[in-house]
N, C-alpha and C positions, 0 to 999 in steps of 0.2 A: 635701565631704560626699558619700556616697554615696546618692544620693537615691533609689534602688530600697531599699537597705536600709532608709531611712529609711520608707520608704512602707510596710513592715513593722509598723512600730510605732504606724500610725494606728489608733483607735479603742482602741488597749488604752488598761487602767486603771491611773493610776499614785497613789502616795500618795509625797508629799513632805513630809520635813522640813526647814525654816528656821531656826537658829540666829544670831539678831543680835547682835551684839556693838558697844560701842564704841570707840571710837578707840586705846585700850589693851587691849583683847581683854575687857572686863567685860559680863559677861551681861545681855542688856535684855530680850530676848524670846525666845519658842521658837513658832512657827508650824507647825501640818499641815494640812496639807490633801490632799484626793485628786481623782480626776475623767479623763476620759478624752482622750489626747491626739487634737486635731483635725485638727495637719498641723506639718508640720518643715520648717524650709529654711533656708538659710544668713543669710537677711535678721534675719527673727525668732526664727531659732531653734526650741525645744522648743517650742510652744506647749498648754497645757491645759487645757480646760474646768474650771472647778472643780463639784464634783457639786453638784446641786441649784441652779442657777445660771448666768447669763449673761455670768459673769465671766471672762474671761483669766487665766491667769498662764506669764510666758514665763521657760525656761531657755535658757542658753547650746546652740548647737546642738553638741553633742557627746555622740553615741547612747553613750559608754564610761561615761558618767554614772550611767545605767538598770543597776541591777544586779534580775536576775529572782527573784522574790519568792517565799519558802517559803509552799507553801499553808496557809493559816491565818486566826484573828481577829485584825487591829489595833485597839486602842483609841485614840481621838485623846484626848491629855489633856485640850485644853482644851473639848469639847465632851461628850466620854464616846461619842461615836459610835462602831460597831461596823462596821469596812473589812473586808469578805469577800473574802480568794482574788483580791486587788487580783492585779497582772500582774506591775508591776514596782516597784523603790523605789529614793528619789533622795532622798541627804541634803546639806543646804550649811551652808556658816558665812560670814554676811556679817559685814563692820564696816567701820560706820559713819565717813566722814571725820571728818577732827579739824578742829573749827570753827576753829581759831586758821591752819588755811593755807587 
């Protein structure tokens, strides 16, 4: 990782979405959230404050992730909050292991 470029991306605001799936790709949940990243490196990765909060949440450390976000209002579904002019936007699809291995 380039860790000057990385150092770039400290304090901007990101909003994430999370799409979980199970073990055969079936929809379980959908997660957003936003908040500002605190620091990047190859150990942990993205790492993000989530807003209003003392909570972590870490992405893979790969800055190609971060795509720069059209200025505007986000709605988060499941809260109704209103994400101003965030920075940048990172979207994922987990799934879930399959309990039987």
């Amino acid at each position: 990782m380039d860790q000057e470029l990385a150092n770039t991306y400290i304090g901007k605001h990101l909003l994430i979405g999370v799409t979980y799936l199970d073990h055969e790709d079936n929809f379980i949940e959908q997660k957003q959230f936003h908040g500002n990243i605190v620091r990047i490196n190859d150990k942990e990765g993205i790492v993000l404050r989530v807003h209003e909060s003392n909570e972590e949440f870490k992405l893979p450390p790969d800055l190609k992730t971060l795509q720069k976000a059209p200025k505007g209002e986000y709605r988060l579904q499941a809260t109704n909050e209103i994400v101003v002019d965030p920075d940048f936007l990172t979207t994922w699809t987990l799934n879930k292991a399959n309990p039987d291995e």
